[in-house]
mmCIF file of the C-alpha atoms, coordinates in Angstrom:
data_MODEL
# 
_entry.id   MODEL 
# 
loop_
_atom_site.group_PDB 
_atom_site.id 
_atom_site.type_symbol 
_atom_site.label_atom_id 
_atom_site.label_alt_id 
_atom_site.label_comp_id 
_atom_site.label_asym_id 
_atom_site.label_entity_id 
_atom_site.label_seq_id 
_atom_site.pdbx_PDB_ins_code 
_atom_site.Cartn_x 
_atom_site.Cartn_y 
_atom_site.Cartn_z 
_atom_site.occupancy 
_atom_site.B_iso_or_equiv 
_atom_site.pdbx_formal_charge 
_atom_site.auth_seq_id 
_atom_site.auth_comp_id 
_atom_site.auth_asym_id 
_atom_site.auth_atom_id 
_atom_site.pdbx_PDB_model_num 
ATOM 1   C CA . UNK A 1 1   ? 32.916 -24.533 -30.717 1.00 0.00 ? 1   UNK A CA 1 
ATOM 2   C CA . UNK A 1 2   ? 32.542 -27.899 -31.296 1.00 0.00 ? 2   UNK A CA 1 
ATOM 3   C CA . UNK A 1 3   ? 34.614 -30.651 -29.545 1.00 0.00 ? 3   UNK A CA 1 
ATOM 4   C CA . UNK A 1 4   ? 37.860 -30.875 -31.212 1.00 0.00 ? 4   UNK A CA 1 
ATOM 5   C CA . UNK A 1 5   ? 37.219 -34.726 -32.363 1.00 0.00 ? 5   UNK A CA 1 
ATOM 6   C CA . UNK A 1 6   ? 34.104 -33.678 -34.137 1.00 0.00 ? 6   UNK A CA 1 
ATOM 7   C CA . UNK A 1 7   ? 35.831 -30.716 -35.976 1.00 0.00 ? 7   UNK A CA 1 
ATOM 8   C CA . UNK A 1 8   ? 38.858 -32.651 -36.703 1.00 0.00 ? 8   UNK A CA 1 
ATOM 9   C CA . UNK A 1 9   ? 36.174 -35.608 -38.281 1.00 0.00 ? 9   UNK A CA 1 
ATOM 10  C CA . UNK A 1 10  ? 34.396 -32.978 -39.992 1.00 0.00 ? 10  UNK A CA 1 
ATOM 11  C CA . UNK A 1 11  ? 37.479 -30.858 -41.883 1.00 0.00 ? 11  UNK A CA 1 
ATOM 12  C CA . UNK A 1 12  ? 38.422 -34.608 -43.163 1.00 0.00 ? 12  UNK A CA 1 
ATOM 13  C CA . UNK A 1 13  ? 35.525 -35.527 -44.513 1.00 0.00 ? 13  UNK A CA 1 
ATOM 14  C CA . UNK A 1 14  ? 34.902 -32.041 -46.260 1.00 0.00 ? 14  UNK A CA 1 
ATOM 15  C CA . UNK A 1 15  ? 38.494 -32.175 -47.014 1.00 0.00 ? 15  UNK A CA 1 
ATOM 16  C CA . UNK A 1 16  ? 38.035 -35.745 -48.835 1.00 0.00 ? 16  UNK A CA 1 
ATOM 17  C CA . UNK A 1 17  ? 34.900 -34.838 -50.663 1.00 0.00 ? 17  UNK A CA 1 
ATOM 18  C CA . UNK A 1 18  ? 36.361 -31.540 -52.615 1.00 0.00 ? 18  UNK A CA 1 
ATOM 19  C CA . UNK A 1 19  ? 39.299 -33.789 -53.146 1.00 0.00 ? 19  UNK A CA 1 
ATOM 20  C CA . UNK A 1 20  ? 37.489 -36.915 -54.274 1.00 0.00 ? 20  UNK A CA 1 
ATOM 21  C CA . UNK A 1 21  ? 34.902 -33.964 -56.579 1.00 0.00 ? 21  UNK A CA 1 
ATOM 22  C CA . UNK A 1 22  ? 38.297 -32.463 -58.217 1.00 0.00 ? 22  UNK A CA 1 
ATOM 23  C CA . UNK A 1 23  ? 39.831 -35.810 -59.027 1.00 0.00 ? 23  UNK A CA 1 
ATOM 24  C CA . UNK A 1 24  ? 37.227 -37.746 -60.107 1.00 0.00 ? 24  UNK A CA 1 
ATOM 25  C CA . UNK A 1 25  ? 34.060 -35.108 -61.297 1.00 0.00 ? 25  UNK A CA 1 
ATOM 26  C CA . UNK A 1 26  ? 35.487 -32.076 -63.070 1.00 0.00 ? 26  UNK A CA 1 
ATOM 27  C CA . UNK A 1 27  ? 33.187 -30.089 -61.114 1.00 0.00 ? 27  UNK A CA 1 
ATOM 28  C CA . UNK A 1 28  ? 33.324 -25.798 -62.571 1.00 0.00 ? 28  UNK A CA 1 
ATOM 29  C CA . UNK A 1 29  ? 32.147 -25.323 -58.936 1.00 0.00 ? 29  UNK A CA 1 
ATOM 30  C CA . UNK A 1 30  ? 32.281 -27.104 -55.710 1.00 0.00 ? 30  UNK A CA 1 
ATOM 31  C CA . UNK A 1 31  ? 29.650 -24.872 -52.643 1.00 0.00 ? 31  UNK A CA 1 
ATOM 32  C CA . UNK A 1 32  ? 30.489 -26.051 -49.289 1.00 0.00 ? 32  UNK A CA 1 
ATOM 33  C CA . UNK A 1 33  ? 27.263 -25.013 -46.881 1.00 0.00 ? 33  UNK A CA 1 
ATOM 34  C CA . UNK A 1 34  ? 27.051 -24.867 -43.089 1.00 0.00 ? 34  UNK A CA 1 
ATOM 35  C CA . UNK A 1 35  ? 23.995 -24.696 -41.342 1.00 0.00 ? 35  UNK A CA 1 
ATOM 36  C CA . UNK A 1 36  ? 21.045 -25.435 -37.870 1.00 0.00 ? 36  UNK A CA 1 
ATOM 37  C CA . UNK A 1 37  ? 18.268 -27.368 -38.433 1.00 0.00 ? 37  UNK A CA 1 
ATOM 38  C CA . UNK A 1 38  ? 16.225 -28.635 -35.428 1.00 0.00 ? 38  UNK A CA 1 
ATOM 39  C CA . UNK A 1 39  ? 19.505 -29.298 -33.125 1.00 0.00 ? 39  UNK A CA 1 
ATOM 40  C CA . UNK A 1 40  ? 22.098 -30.336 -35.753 1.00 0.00 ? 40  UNK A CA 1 
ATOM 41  C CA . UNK A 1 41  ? 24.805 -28.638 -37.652 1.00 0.00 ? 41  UNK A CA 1 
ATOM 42  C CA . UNK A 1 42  ? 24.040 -29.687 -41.228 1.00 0.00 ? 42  UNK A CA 1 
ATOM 43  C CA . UNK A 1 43  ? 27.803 -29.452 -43.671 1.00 0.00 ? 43  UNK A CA 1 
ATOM 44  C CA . UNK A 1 44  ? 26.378 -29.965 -47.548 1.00 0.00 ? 44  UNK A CA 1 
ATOM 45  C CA . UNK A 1 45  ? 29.296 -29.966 -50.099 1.00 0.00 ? 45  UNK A CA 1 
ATOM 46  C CA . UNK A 1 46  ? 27.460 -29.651 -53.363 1.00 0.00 ? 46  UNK A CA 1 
ATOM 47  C CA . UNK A 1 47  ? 29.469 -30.023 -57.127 1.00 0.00 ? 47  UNK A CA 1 
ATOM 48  C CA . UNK A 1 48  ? 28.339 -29.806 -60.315 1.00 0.00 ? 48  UNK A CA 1 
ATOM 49  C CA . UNK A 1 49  ? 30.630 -32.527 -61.842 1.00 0.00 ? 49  UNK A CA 1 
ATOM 50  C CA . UNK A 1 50  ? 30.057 -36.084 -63.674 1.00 0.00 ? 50  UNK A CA 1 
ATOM 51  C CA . UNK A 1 51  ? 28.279 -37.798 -60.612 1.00 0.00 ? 51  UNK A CA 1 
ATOM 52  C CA . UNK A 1 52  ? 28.236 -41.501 -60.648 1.00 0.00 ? 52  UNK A CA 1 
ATOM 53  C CA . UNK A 1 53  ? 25.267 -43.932 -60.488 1.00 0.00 ? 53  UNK A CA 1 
ATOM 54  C CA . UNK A 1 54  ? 23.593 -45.123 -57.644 1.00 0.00 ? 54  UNK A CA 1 
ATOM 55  C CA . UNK A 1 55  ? 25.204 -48.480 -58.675 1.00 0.00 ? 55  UNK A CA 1 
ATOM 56  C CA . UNK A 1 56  ? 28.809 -46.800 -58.280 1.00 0.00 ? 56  UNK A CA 1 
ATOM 57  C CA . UNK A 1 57  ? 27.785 -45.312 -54.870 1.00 0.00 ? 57  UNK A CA 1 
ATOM 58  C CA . UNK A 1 58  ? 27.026 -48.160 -52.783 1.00 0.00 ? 58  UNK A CA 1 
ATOM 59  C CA . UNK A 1 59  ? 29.258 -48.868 -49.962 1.00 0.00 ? 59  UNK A CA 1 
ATOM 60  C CA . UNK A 1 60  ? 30.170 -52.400 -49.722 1.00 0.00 ? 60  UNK A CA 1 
ATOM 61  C CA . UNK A 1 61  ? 32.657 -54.751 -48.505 1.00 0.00 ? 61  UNK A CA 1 
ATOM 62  C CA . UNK A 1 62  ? 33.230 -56.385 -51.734 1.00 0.00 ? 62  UNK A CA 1 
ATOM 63  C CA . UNK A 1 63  ? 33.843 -52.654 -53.348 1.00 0.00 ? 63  UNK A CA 1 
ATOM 64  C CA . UNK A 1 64  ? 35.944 -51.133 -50.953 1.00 0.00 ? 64  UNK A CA 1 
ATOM 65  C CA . UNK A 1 65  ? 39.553 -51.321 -53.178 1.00 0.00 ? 65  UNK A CA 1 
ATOM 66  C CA . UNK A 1 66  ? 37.486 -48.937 -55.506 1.00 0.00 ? 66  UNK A CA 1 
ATOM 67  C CA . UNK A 1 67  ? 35.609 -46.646 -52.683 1.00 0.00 ? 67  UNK A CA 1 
ATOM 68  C CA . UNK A 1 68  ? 37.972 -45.676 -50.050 1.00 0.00 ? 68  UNK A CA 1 
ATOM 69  C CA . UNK A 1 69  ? 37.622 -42.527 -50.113 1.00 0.00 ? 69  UNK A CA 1 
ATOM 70  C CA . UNK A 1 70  ? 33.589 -42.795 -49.435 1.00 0.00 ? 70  UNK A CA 1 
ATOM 71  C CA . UNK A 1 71  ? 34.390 -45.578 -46.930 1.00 0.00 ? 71  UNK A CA 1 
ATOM 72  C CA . UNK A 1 72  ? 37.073 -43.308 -44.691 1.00 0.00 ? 72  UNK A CA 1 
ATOM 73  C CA . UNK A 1 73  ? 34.160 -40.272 -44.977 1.00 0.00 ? 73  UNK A CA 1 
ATOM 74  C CA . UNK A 1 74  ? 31.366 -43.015 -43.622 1.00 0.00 ? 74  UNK A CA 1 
ATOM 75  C CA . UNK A 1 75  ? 33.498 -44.345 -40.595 1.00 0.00 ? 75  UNK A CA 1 
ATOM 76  C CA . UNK A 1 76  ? 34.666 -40.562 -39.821 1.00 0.00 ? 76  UNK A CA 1 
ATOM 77  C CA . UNK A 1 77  ? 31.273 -39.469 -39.489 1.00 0.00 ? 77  UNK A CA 1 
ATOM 78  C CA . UNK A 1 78  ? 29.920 -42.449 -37.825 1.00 0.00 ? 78  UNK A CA 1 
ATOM 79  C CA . UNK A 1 79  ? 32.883 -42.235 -35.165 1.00 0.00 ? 79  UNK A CA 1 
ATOM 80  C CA . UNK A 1 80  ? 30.842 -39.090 -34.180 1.00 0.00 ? 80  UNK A CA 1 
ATOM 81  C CA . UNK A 1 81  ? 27.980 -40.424 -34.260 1.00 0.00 ? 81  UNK A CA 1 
ATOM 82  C CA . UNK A 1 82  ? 26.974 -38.375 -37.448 1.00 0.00 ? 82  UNK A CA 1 
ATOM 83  C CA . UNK A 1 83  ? 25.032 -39.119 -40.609 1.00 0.00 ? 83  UNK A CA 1 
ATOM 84  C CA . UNK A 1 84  ? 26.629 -39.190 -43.828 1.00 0.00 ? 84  UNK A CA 1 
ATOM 85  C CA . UNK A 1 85  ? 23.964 -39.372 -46.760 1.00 0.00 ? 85  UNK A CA 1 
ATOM 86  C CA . UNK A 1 86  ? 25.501 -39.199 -50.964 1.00 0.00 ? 86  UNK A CA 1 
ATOM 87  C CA . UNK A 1 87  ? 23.032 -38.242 -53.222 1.00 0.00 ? 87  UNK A CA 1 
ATOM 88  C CA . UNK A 1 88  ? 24.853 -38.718 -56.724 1.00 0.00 ? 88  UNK A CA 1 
ATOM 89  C CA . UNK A 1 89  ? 23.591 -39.296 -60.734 1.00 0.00 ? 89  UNK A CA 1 
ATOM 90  C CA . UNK A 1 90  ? 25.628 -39.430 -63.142 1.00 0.00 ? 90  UNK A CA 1 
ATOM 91  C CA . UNK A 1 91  ? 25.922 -36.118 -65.510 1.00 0.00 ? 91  UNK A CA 1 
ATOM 92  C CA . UNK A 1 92  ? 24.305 -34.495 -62.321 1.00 0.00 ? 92  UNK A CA 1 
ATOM 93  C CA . UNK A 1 93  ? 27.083 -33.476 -59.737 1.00 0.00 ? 93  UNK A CA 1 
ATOM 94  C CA . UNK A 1 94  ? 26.596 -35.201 -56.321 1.00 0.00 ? 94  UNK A CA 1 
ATOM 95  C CA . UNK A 1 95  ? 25.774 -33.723 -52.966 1.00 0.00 ? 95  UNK A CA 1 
ATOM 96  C CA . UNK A 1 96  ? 27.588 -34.818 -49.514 1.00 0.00 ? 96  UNK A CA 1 
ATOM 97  C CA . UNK A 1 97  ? 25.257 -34.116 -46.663 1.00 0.00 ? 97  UNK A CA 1 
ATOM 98  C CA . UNK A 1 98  ? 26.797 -34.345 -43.192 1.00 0.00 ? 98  UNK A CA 1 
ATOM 99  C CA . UNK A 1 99  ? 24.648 -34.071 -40.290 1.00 0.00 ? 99  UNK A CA 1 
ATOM 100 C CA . UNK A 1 100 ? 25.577 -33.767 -36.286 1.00 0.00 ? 100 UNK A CA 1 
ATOM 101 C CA . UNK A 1 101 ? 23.717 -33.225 -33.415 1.00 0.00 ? 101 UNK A CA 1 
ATOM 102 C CA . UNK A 1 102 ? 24.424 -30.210 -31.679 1.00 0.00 ? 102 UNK A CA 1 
# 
């Protein structure tokens, strides 16, 4: 098992992205992954919703009223010293890709 920090981190942020892909994407299927790759647990949560454009994804101070959700997922992972990458076009789902070191 995992520390109990990092698994509490990790069920919130997987928690907030099938929660931010059912209110915002109208996904017909959300895939939640675990895997090891080279010393890290990698988490994907995959949907097949709207997506949003690169544009809409950026993470900045002047957009946070409109991205908390993204912004409480970054600061989660970072507090574990994670990486949180969002790979999201619009009519193309997105893909949340959590990765911790082992």
């Amino acid at each position: 098992r995992l520390p109990s920090e990092i698994e509490i981190n990790l069920f919130r942020v997987i928690q907030e992205a099938v929660t931010n892909a059912v209110k915002h994407a109208d996904p017909d299927s959300i895939v939640i992954s675990l895997s090891t790759q080279d010393g890290f647990l990698v988490i994907q949560v995959a949907d097949n919703g709207t997506g949003f454009s690169q544009e809409d994804n950026d993470i900045h101070e002047n957009n946070q009223k409109h991205h908390l959700g993204l912004i409480s997922m970054k600061e989660r992972i970072e507090a574990i010293d994670g990486e949180l990458e969002i790979i999201s076009n619009k009519g193309a789902g997105t893909r949340i890709i959590i990765r911790v070191r082992l």
